[in-house]
N, C-alpha and C positions, 0 to 999 in steps of 0.2 A: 639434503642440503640444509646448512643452516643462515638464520637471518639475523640481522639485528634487530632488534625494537624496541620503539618508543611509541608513548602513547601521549595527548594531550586534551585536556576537556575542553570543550568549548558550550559558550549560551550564545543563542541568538534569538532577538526582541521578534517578538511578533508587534505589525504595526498596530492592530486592534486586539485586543482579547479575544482569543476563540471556545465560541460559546457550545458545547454539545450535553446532550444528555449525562456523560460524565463527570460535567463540573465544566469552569473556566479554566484554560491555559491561556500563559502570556509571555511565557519564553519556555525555547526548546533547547534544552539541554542534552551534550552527549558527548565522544570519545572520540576523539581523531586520531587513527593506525596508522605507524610507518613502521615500514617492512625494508631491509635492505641485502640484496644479496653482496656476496664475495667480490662481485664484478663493478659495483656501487647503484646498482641499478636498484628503483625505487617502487614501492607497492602500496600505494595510500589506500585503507578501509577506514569506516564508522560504524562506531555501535552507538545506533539511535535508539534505547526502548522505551516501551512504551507499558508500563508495568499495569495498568488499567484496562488494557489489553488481553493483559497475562503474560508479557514481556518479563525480562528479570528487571528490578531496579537501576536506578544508575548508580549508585551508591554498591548495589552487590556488582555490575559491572567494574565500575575504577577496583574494588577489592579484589578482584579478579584479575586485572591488571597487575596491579601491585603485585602480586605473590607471583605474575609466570616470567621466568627471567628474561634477560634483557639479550642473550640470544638461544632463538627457539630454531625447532623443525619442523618442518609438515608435520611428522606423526603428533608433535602437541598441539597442533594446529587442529588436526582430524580428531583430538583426543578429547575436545571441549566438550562437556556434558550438555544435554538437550535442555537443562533446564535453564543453560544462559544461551538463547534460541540467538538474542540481537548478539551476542560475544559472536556465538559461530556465524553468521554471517560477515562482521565487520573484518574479521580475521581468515576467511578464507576467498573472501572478495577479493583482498588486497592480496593473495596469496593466487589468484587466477592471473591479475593482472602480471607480476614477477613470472608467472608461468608462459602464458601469452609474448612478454617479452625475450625470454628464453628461446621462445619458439623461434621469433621473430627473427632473434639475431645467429638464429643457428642454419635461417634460410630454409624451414621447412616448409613446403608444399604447400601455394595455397593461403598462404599465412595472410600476405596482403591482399590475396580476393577477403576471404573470410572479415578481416578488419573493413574495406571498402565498401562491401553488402553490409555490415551491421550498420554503419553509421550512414547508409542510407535509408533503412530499415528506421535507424532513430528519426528521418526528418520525415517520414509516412505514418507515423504515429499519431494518432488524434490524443487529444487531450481534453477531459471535460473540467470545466472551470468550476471549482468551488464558492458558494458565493454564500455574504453574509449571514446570521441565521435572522429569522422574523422578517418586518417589513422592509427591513433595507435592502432584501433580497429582491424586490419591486424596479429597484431603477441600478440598482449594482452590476445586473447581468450583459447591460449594454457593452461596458468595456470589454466582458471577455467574446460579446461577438464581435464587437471590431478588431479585435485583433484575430480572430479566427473560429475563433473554437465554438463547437454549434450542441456540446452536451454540458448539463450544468446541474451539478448537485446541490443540493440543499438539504439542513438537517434538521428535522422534526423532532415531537419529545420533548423539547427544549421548551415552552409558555405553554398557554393552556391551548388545548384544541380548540376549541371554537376558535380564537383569533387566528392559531394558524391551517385552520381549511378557510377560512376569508380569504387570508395571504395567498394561498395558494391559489383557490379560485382565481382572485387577480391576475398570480403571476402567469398561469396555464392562456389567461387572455390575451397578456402582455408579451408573451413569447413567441417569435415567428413560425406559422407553421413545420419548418423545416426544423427546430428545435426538439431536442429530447433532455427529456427532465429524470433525475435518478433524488430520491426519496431515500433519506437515509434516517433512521431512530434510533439508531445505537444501540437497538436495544429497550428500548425506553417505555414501549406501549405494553397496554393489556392488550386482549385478545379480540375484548371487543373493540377497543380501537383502531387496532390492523385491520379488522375487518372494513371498518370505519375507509379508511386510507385506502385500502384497495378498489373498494365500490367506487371512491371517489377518482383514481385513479384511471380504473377501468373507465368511466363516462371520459374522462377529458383527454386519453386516447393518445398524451404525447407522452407520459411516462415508461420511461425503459425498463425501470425495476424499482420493486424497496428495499432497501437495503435494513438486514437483521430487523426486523420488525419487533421481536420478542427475545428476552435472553438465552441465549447458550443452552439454558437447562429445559427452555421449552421446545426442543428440537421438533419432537412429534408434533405438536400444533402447528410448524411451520410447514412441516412435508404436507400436513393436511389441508394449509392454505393453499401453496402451492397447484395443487388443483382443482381448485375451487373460483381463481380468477385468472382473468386472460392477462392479467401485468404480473412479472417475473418478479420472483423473489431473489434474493442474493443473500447470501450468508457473509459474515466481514468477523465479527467479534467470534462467531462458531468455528470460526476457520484460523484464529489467530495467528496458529504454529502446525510446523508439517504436520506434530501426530496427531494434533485435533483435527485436520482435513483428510487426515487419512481416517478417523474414525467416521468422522460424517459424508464421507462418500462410502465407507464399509457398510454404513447403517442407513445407505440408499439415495443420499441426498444428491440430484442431479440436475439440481437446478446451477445458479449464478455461486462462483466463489470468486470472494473478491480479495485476493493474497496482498498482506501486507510485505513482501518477501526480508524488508530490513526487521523483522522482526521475528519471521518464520521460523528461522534455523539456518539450517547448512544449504547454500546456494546450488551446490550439487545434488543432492538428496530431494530439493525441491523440482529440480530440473527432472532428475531421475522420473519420477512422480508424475510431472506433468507431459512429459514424452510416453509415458508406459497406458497414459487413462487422459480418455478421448472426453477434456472436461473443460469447461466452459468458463473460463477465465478473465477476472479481470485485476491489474497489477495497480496498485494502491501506493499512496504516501502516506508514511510518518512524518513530513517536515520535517526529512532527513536531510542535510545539506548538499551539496551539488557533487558529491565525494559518493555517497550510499544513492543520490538517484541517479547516476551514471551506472554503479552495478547493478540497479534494479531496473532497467530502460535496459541493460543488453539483454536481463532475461526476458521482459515486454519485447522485446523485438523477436523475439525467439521463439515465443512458447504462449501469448496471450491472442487470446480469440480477435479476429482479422477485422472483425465489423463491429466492436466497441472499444469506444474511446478508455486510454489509460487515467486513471485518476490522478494523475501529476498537475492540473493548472492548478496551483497552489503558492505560487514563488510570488502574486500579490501580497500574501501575507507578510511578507516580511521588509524589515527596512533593510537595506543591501547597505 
């Protein structure tokens, strides 16, 4: 079959600067996909990447755009190279949902249970709220328990350690027992400082995981953390795109993956992956817009570990 398409950039402000190990961002930039079949039926994807990541740029994304014509077919759809991971997701998202519909109005079996379970599936979904980085992180976390949400990230790396294992101490005080704290450094630490963070971890007894502790290229030291304390590690920046998660589960890693999926690759390919290998998932945001966390919450519903929160409370960031 073929479709029409168009494609449109969009930025959106973040309300504060987000501060991580990788620098400051303060708007998110990206690609809004429409797809239209013969029948006029409509298939919205985004390519949100995140090239710091190991995403492809936005800049080789719109070029990429530009050059594929303005109507396409699945086969150029399935034909997108792995090295624009966020291209082939934006475009085969918006190519499930046209499918989906197909289905829908051709009255195949099942069609409206399947939709009715997913989108119940969405509202059983926990969500861990991301919150400030440093001390604002102290009085920040109240709003997202009142609204619900009982897991709450915070990202390390970012000032000097000493002031933040203070902060931390505090915040470990400050949070109600029934809280779970997830630790994230981007990447950011030495070795001995993971250690640092884990020891500390391990005493205060409400953290779920650290997330990447050490870079990508320090893989071995993580697997040999990994066993060395009782708080889980998770992989995020090692795991960026499917073949990186395919290589660090080939090369044993069986701890926490924390898939970014808007920026993994092929939605399929990823699903494939995580149906075939009994692994321990958790589904992430890029401060994608509500277009790309829609297809990334059917795969959360689908295929992410039943008893941790999805990394999506994140929609504070931004001014609406």
């Amino acid at each position: 079959m073929t479709y029409c398409f168009e494609f449109h950039p969009y930025q959106r402000q973040f309300r504060h600067p987000l501060t991580t190990h990788h620098g400051v961002w303060k708007v998110r930039e990206g690609i809004i996909l429409r797809l239209m079949d013969k029948k006029g039926r409509v298939g919205w994807g985004e390519i949100a990447p995140l090239p710091w990541f190991g995403s492809e740029t936005l800049e080789q994304a719109l070029t990429f755009c530009q050059q594929f014509p303005s109507q396409i077919t699945s086969t150029d759809i399935f034909s997108i190279p792995a090295e624009l991971p966020a291209c082939q997701f934006g475009f085969e998202s918006a190519w499930e949902v046209l499918v989906a519909r197909d289905r829908e109005d051709k009255g195949e079996s099942q069609i409206e249970t399947e939709k009715t379970s997913l989108s119940l599936s969405h509202t059983s979904l926990k969500y861990s709220y991301l919150l400030p980085t440093g001390e604002a992180a102290l009085t920040s976390w109240q709003q997202g328990w009142q609204q619900g949400d009982r897991t709450f990230k915070w990202k390390i790396g970012v000032t000097s350690m000493e002031s933040e294992l203070r902060w931390f101490d505090q915040l470990v005080q400050a949070l109600p027992q029934s809280a779970q704290l997830r630790l994230d450094a981007n990447g950011g630490l030495t070795q001995n400082q993971a250690q640092q963070w884990l020891q500390m971890a391990d005493q205060a007894g409400i953290v779920e995981f650290l997330e990447q502790p050490l870079p990508p290229e320090e893989f071995a030291a993580m697997r040999a953390m990994y066993d060395q304390y009782r708080t889980a590690i998770a992989l995020d920046e090692s795991v960026a795109t499917l073949n990186q998660l395919k290589t660090c589960y080939q090369q044993g890693w069986r701890g926490i993956f924390v898939i970014k999926a808007a920026i993994a690759g092929s939605p399929k390919q990823l699903r494939q992956f995580c149906q075939t290998h009994d692994i321990d998932v958790v589904f992430s945001s890029v401060f994608e817009s509500a277009i790309a966390r829609q297809a990334v919450l059917n795969l959360a519903a689908e295929l992410s570990h039943p008893h941790r929160a999805v990394g999506f409370g994140v929609n504070h960031w931004f001014v609406e």
